[in-house]
C-alpha positions as CSV (number, residue, x, y, z in Angstrom):
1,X,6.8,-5.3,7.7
2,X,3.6,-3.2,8.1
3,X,3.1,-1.4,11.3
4,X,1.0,1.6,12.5
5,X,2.4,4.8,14.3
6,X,0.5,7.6,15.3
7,X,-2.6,6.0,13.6
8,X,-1.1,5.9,10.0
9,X,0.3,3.0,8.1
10,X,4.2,2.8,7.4
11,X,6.8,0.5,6.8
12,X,9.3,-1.1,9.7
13,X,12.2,-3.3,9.4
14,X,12.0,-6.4,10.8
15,X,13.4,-6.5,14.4
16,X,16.3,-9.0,15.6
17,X,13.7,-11.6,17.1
18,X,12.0,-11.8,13.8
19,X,15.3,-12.7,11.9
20,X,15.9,-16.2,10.6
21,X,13.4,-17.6,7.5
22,X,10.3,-15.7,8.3
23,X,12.6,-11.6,8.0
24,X,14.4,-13.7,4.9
25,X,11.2,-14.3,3.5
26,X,9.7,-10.5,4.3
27,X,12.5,-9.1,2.7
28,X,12.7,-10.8,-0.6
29,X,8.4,-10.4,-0.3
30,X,7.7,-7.1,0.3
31,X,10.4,-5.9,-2.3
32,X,10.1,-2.4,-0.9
33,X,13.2,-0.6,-0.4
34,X,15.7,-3.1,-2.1
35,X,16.7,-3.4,-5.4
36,X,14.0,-6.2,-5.9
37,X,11.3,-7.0,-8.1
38,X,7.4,-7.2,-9.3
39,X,4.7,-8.5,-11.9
40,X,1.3,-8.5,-12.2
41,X,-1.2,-8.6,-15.4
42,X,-0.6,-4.6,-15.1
43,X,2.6,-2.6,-16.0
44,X,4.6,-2.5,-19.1
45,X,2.2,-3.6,-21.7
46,X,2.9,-4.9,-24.9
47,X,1.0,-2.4,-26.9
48,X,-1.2,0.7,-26.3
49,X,-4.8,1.9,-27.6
50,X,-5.1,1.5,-31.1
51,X,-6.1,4.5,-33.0
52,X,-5.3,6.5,-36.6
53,X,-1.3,6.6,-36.8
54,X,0.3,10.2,-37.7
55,X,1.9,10.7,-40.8
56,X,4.8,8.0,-41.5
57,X,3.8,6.7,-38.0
58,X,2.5,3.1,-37.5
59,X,-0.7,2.6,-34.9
60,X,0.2,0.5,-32.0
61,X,-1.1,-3.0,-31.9
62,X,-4.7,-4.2,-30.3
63,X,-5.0,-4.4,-27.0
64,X,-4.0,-8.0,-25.3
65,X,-6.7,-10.7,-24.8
66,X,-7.6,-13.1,-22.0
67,X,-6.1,-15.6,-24.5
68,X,-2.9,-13.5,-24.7
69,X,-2.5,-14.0,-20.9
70,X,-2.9,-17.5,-21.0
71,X,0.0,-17.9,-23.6
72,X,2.6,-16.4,-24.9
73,X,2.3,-12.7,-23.4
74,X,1.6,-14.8,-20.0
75,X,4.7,-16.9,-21.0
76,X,7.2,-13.8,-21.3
77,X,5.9,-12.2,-18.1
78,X,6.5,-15.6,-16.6
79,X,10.2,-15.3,-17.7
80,X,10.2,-11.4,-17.0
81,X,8.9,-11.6,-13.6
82,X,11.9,-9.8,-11.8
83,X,12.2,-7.6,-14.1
84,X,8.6,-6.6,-14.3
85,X,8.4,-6.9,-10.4
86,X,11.3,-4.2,-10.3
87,X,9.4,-1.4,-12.1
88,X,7.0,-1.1,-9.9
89,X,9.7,-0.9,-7.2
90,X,8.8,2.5,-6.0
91,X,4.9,2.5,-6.2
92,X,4.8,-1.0,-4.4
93,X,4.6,0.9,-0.9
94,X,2.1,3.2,-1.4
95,X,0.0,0.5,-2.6
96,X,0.9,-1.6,0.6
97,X,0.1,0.8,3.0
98,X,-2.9,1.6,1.5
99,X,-4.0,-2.1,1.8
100,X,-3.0,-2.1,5.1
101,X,-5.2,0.8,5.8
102,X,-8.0,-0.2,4.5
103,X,-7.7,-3.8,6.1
104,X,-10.3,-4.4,9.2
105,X,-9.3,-6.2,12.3
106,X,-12.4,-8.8,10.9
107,X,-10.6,-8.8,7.5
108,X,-10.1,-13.1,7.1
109,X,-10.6,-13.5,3.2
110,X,-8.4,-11.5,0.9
111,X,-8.3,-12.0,-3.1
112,X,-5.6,-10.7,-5.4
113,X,-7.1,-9.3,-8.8
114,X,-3.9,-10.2,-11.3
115,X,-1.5,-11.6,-9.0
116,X,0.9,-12.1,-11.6
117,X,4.6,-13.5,-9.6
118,X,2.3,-13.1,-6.6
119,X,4.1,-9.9,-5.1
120,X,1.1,-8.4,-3.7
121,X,0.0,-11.1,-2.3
122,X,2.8,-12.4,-0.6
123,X,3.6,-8.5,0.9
124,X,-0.4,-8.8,2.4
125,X,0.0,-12.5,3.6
126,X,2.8,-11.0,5.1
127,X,1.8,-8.2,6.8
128,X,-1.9,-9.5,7.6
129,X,-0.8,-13.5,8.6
130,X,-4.2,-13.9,10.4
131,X,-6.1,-13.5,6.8
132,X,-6.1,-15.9,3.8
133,X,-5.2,-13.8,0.5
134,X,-5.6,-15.9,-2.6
135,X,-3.9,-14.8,-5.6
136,X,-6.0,-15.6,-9.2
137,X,-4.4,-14.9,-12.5
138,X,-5.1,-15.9,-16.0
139,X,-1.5,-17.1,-16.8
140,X,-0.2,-20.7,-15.7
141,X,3.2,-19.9,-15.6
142,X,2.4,-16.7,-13.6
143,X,0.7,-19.1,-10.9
144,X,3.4,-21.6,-10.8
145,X,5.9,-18.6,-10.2
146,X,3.7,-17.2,-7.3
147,X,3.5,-21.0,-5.6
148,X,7.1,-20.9,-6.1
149,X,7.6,-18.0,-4.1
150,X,4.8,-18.9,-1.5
151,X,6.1,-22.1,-0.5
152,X,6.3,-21.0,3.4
153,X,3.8,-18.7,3.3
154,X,1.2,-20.9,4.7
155,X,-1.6,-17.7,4.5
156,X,-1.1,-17.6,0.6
157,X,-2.5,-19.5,-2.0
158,X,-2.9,-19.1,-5.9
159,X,-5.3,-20.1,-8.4
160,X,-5.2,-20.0,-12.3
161,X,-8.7,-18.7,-13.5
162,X,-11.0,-15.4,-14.7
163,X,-11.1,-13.5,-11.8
164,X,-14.9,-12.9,-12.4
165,X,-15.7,-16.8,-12.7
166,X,-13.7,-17.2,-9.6
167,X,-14.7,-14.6,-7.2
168,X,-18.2,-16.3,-6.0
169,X,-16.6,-19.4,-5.0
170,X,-14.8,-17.2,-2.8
171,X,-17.6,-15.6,-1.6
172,X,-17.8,-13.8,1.3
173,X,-14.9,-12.1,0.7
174,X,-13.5,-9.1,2.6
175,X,-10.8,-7.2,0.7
176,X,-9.7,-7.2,-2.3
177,X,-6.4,-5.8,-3.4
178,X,-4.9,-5.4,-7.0
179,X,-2.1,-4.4,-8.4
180,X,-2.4,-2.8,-12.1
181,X,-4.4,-5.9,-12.7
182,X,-8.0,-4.6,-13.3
183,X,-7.6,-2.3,-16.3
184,X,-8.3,-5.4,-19.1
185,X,-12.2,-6.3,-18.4
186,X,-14.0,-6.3,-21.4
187,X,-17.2,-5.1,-19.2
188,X,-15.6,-3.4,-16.0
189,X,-18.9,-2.5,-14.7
190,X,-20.6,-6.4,-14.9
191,X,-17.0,-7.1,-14.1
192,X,-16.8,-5.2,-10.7
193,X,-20.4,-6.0,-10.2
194,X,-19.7,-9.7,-9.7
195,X,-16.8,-8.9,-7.8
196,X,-19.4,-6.7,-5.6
197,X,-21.8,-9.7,-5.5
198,X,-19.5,-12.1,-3.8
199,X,-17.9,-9.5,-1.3
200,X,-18.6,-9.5,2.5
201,X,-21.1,-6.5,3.4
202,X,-18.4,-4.3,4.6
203,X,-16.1,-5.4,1.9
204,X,-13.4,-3.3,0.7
205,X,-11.7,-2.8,-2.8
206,X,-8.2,-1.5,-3.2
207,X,-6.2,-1.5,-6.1
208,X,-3.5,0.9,-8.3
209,X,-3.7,1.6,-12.5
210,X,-1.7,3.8,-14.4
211,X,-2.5,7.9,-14.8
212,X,-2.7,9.5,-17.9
213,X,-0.6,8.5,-20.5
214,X,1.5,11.7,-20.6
215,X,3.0,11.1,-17.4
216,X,4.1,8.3,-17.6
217,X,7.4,8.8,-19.9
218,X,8.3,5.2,-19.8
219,X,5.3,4.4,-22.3
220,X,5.4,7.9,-24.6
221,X,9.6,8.3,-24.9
222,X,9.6,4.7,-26.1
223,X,6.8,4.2,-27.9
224,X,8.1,7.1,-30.1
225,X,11.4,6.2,-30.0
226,X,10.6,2.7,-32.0
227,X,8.2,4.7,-34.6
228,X,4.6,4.7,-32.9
229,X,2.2,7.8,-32.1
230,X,2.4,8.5,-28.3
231,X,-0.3,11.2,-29.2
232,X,-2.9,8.4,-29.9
233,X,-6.0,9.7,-28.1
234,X,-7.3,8.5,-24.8
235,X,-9.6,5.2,-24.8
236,X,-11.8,3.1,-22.3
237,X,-10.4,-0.1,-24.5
238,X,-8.6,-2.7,-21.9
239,X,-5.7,-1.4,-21.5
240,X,-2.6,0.0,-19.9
241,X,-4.4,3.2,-19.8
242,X,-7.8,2.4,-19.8
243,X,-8.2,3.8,-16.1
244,X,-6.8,7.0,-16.3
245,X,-9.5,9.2,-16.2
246,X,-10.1,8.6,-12.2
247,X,-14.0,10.4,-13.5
248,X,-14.6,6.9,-15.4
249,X,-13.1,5.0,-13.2
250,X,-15.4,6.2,-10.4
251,X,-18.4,6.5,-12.5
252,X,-17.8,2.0,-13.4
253,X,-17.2,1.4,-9.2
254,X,-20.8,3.6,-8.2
255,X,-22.4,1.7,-10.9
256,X,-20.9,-1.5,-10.1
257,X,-22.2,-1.1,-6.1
258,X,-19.0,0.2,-4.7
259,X,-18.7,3.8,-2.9
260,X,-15.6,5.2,-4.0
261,X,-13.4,7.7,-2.0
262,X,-11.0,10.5,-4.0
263,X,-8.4,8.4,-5.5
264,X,-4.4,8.6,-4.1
265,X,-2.5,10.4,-7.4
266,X,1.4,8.6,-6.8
267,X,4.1,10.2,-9.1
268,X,6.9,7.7,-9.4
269,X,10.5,6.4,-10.6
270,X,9.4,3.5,-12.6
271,X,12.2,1.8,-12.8
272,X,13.1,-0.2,-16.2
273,X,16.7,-0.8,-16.0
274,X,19.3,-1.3,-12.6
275,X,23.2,-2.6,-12.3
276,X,26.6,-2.3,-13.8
277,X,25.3,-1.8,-17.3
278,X,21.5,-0.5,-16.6
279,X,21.0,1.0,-20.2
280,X,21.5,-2.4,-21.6
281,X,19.3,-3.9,-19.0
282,X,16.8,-1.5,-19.6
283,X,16.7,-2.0,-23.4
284,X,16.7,-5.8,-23.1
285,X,13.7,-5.6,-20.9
286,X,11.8,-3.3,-23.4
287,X,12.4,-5.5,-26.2
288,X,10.9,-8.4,-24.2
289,X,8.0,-6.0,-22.6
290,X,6.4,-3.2,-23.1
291,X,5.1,-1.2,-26.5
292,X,8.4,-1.3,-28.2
293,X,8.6,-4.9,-27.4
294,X,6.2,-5.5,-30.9
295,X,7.5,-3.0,-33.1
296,X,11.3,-4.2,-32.8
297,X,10.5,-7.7,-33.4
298,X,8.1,-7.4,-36.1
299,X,10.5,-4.6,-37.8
300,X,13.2,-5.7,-41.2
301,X,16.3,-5.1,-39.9
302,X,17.8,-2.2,-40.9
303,X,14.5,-0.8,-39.2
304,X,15.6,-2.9,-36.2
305,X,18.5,-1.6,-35.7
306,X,17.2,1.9,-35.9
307,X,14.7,1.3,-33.5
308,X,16.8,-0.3,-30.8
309,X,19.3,3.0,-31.2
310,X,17.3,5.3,-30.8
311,X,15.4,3.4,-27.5
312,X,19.0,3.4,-25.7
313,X,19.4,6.9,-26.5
314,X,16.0,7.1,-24.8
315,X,16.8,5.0,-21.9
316,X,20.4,6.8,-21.4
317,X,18.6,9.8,-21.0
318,X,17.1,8.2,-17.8
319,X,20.0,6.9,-16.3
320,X,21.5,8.0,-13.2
321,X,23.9,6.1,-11.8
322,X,23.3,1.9,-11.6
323,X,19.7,2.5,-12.6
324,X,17.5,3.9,-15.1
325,X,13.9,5.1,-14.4
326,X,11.3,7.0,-16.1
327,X,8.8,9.4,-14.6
328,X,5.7,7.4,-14.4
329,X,2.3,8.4,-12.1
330,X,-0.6,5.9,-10.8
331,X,-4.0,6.0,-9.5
332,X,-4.5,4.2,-6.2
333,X,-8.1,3.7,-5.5
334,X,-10.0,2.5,-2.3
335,X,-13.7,1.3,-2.5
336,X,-15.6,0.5,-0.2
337,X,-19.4,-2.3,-1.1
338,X,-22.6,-0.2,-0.9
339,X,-24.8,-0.6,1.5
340,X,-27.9,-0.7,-0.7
């Protein structure tokens, strides 16, 4: 659970007079030291920026669409949830502690930005039981995975829609919190704006997106691996990446009517493959998500083949013992409305 000591947000383990359904439920929740797992409209994507392809490389595939998210992307992230939950495995409590920090004793109305599974929000309706936290997200199946795993949570709820239709029926609303689940607006700054417009006065905004590209090994080893250009240069299309240059990124939140503070830089193992046989996990979960996912299914065969060797010599690489994880680094940003 959360808990403060000496004035600073940390994580505590449930003590014996919180056992019984309500620890069971914190534990398989929060998904914060244990081998657990995590999904939200953000990690693993299924393509990156497209640009001009190298020599004898092929360009990665457009970005996803709001359409994508309702079906069949949405559909294999419904499927992949633990899987996709699990990368995020060691990031998810540096994002919770920051949410807790930034949480005011008046905080009452929380929204999710991409709940996904619903793993953020269940860790905050955890940790904050005397607010409401909503999760919205564009995929059905996502939603009906999060209700799923909020049955007892009686401070949760979820809601399939845009989060920028959504958000003023919410209105006033105190915090919100995302997890990799605000990098895809096709405006970010009327985007954030309407989220600004139906936020409490002292409304807070906290959320995590990937850094640059290059440090995060999980999207450049494999994307080269299965014949794409990892080199492609950096763009504000929505996107995985589409946040990494924290100068953007603050430049969309001033004009959107949010004060920004110096974003939190987090290097971490993202994890993409655990268990008795982890490389195989880990290249099963790629071909089902992330930017090799495309170019192995759309490849002939002999191509295939080639491309699924050469991303388990990749993941092997990774491997240490029962798990395999990449280097990976995130931008965890607190906002806070502007008063003018």
């Amino acid at each position: 659970m959360f808990s403060r000591e000496g004035g600073s947000p940390v994580w505590i383990p449930a003590s014996a007079g919180q056992q019984g359904r309500a620890a069971r439920q914190a534990r398989e929740t929060l998904e914060i030291s244990q081998h657990q797992t995590h999904a939200s409209v953000y990690t693993s994507y299924t393509s990156l920026q497209t640009t001009a392809p190298k020599h004898n490389q092929k360009a990665p595939q457009p970005m996803t669409t709001a359409y994508d998210w309702t079906g069949r992307i949405g559909d294999v992230w419904a499927a992949e949830w633990r899987r996709t939950d699990r990368s995020f495995t060691n990031l998810t409590p540096h994002l919770n502690a920051a949410i807790l920090s930034a949480a005011a004793p008046q905080t009452r109305k929380i929204i999710d930005i991409g709940c996904g599974a619903g793993a953020t929000s269940l860790a905050t309706a955890q940790a904050l039981p005397i607010a409401r936290i909503t999760g919205i997200d564009l995929s059905p199946n996502l939603i009906e995975i999060a209700k799923h795993r909020a049955k007892t949570q009686a401070n949760a709820s979820f809601e399939c829609a845009d989060i920028t239709a959504a958000a003023p029926n919410h209105a006033p609303i105190d915090l919100y919190v995302s997890r990799h689940g605000v990098m895809f607006f096709a405006d970010p700054v009327a985007a954030f704006t309407t989220l600004a417009e139906a936020a409490a006065p002292d409304a807070t905004l906290v959320f995590s997106c990937f850094a640059d590209r290059a440090a995060n090994r999980w999207a450049t080893e494999i994307i080269t691996a299965t014949g794409g250009n990892a080199d492609a240069p950096a763009s504000t299309a929505p996107g995985p990446f589409t946040f990494a240059d924290p100068t953007y990124v603050a430049s969309i939140l001033e004009k959107s009517g949010w004060h920004v503070a110096a974003p939190e830089r987090v290097e971490f193992a993202y994890r993409a493959g655990e268990g008795a046989a982890p490389v195989a996990d880990a290249v099963d979960y790629f071909r089902r998500i992330g930017p090799a996912a495309s170019a192995i299914r759309d490849a002939a065969p002999e191509e295939r083949e080639r491309h699924i060797a050469r991303l388990t010599q990749v993941c092997d690489r990774y491997r240490s013992g029962d798990t395999v994880e990449f280097p990976a680094a995130a931008w965890i940003w607190t906002a806070r409305k502007s008063s003018e």
